[in-house]
C-alpha positions, 0 to 999 in steps of 0.5 A: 348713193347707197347700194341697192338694197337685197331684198331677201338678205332684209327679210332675214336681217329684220325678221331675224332681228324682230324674232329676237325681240318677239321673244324678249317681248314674250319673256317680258309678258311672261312675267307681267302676267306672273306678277300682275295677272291681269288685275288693275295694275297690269291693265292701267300698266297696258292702257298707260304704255299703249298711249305713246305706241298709239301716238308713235305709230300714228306720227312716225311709223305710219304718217310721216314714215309712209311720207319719209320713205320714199322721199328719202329714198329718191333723194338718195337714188339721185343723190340729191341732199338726201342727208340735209332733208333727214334732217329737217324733217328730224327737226320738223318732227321732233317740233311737234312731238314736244308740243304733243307731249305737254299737251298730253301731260295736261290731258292726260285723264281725258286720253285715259277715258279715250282709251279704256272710259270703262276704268272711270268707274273703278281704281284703274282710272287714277292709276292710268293717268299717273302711269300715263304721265310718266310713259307718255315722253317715250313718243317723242325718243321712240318717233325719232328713232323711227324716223333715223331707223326709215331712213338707215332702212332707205339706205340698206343698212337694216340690222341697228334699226332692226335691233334697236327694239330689242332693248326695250324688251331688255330693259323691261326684263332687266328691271323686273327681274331687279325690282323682284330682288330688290322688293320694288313695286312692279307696276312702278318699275315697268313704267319707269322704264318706258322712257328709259328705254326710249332714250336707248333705242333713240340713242343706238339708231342716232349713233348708227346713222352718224356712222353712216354719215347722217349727221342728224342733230336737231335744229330750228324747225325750218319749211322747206320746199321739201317739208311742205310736199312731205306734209302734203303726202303725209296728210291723207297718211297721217288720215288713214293712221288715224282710221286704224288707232280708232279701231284699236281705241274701239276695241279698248273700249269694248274690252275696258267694260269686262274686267281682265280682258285688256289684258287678255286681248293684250296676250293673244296680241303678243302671241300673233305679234309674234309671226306679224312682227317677224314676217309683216314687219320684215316684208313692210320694212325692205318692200317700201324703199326697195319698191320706191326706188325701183320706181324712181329707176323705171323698172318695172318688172324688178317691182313686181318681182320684188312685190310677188316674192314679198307675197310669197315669203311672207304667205309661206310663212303667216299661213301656217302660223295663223294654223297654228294659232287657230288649231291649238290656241290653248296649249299656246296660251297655258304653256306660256303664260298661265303661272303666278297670278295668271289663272286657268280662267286668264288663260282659257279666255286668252285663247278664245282671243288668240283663234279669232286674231289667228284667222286675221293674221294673213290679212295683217300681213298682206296688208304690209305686203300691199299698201307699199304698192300704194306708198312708193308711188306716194300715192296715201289717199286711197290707203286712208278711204280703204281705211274708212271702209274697214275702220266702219266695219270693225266699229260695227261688229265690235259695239253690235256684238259685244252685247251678245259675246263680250269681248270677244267682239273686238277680236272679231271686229279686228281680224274682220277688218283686216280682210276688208283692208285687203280685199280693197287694197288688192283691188284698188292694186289693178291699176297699177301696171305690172308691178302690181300683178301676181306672176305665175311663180305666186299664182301656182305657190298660193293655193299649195301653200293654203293646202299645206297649212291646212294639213299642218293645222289638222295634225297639230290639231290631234297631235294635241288631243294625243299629248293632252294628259302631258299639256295638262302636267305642270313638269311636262307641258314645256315638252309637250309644246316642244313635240307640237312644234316640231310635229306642225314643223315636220308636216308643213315641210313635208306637205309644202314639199309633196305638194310643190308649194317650195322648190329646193331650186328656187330657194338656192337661187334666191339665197345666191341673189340675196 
């Protein structure tokens, strides 16, 4: 049996790791931007790389790891062949992913004009099925190393799963800046190294896993007793997934028909990306097996402390961000990416993206926050109606809108959504005892928390109209994001402190219990 699993030391460990990957991811975009802007090799490069991730977190990091899990987690609370059912379900999984593959490699111009149909009328189009071809292998290194990851993350040990991500980056980074020197194509380099970089984050999870004595080699594909309940939980997961990469599929769409703007939705996603991966990544990654196996134990009340301090950390956190992102978008944007062939027009359009995405944040990040209440208890059906529900909504404002406001309809239609999932999630919550509930600590934090943010936002706000000339000023703009960071930073604090949202007392204690 593994030991008990420290919930904030994993908030740390993840998030820790996830911020240094954001920020290769940063440096990266960075760079995709300078070189390609967001002309048609950037967003055939977006659409091509965005096919095996939608695939992966269809399969892997959504269906079969929701399923995965808790599973495994039981298995290893009641020490019960949790090594033997790893893999199996590897072996299971792995199956299906080759046949995917292939048949991806066949269909591919039909998954291109699923993704982006407006490409079909220009040269994007042959370009996209090419890049397709070659980064679309990355599904099957990067769904088995998901799978090893859930299960390293089951057993406590959080830090190789957390960092495997950043090699991606690493190596994408890595390749541009050789393919620069040696005066190679970008777009080919980039797509080149997609399944490169698979096969690495595959290759460190494997090793660590067999460190920890998970000997996962493949083997003939077997249905145990075990794989068919996993295919059952799964199902309605696998369902759910779905509702949610149809909405990503319709905000493409939308996007597909406005040159440049799959690559400024893909800016503004990177920046969000940024406190989402680091916080809602973190939250969603320790919450599922701690609260799983808190469950499988019968205690109750360690469940609904863990769930509130999920909410509280992670709102403490995703408000201010999500502030940030609506009160100075354009310093953001400009400072970060618009150089080389990344246009003022690039950026002025990234950051009208970047506000809406701001106001979804929270609600990006409580939904990793809640739907885990619903996955310890195996419990995918509610999740995929909720689903529905939302996936209906983003359809509507996206289509309807789009007419009227261009693509900015599908940044509406996703941070719409996404308060719809938890309005439902939450609801549907109530009946789940009292691991379910808020305590007093979250119900008394919330709204000084809110109150906080909001005071944040406003002096960022006119801190940004007094250091306008230096935003505006090639040589000077770096320190003056720098000063507005700082200046949001030193607000919040101070306001969340005046205003009790944090207490030193609490926050010494939870350090003390990990």
């Amino acid at each position: 049996m593994s030991a008990p699993i420290r919930l904030l030391s994993g908030f740390f460990t993840v998030g820790g790791w996830t911020l240094i990957s954001r920020i290769m991811g940063f440096a990266r975009d960075i760079m995709i931007a300078a070189f390609l802007g967001s002309g048609p090799v950037a967003e055939a490069f977006l659409i091509a790389f965005s096919l095996p991730n939608m695939f992966r977190r269809f399969f892997a990091e959504g269906a079969f790891n929701m399923a995965f899990i808790p599973m495994f987690a039981k298995k290893l609370e009641s020490d019960d062949g949790a090594g033997e059912f790893a893999r199996d379900a590897l072996s299971g999984l792995a199956a299906v992913l080759i046949v995917l593959t292939v048949l991806a490699q066949l269909f591919m111009p039909w998954l291109v004009l699923a993704m982006a149909s407006g490409f079909a009328r220009d040269d994007r189009f042959a370009l996209a099925v090419t890049f397709g071809r070659i980064a679309f292998p990355y599904i099957l290194f990067i769904s088995l190393a998901a799978l090893i990851s859930g299960a390293l993350n089951a057993m406590g040990k959080f830090w190789v799963a957390a960092a495997a991500p950043v090699a991606l980056n690493v190596l994408f980074v890595s390749a541009m800046l050789l393919g620069d020197l040696l005066g190679w194509n970008i777009g080919q380099t980039l797509i080149w190294t997609v399944p490169v970089a698979g096969i690495a984050q595959l290759w460190l999870v494997w090793a660590a896993a067999r460190r920890e004595g998970l000997r996962l080699w493949p083997r003939r594909p077997r249905l145990t007793p075990e794989l068919r309940r996993l295919a059952v939980i799964a199902a309605p997961a696998a369902l759910a997934g779905g509702v949610v990469q149809v909405n990503l599929l319709v905000g493409r769409q939308v996007a597909s028909f406005f040159d440049g703007a799959i690559a400024w939705l893909n800016y503004a996603d990177r920046l969000y990306q940024l406190p989402l991966g680091v916080v809602g990544i973190a939250i969603g990654v320790v919450l599922l097996p701690d609260l799983s196996r808190k469950l499988r134990a019968g205690d109750d009340t360690g469940g609904r402390d863990a769930a509130n301090r999920a909410a509280e950390f992670s709102l403490a956190l995703t408000l201010p961000a999500a502030a940030a992102l609506i009160a100075i978008p354009g310093p953001l944007v400009s400072t970060l990416f618009q150089r080389g062939a990344f246009s003022p027009h690039d950026a002025s359009m990234t950051a009208n993206a970047l506000a809406i995405y701001g106001l979804g944040l929270p609600a990006f990040v409580l939904q990793k926050v809640l739907q885990p209440l619903y996955f310890a208890r195996e419990d995918t059906r509610r999740p995929f109606h909720f689903a529905l529900a939302a996936m209906l909504i983003n359809a509507v404002l996206a289509i309807g809108l789009m007419g009227n406001i261009g693509f900015l309809a599908s940044a509406i239609g996703t941070s719409a959504a996404g308060w719809v999932m938890v309005v439902l999630l939450w609801r549907g919550a109530r009946n789940m005892g009292d691991a379910a509930k808020m305590d007093r600590r979250l119900r008394r934090a919330l709204p000084r928390i809110l109150l906080s943010a909001a005071i944040m936002g406003g002096g960022l706000w006119l801190l940004a109209a007094v250091l306008h000339p230096w935003l505006a000023t090639p040589g000077l703009r770096y320190l003056a994001l720098a000063l507005l960071v700082a200046g949001g930073i030193t607000v919040y604090a101070a306001a969340a402190l005046l205003s009790g949202a944090f207490r030193p007392s609490q926050l010494k204690r939870a350090l003390r219990r990990g």
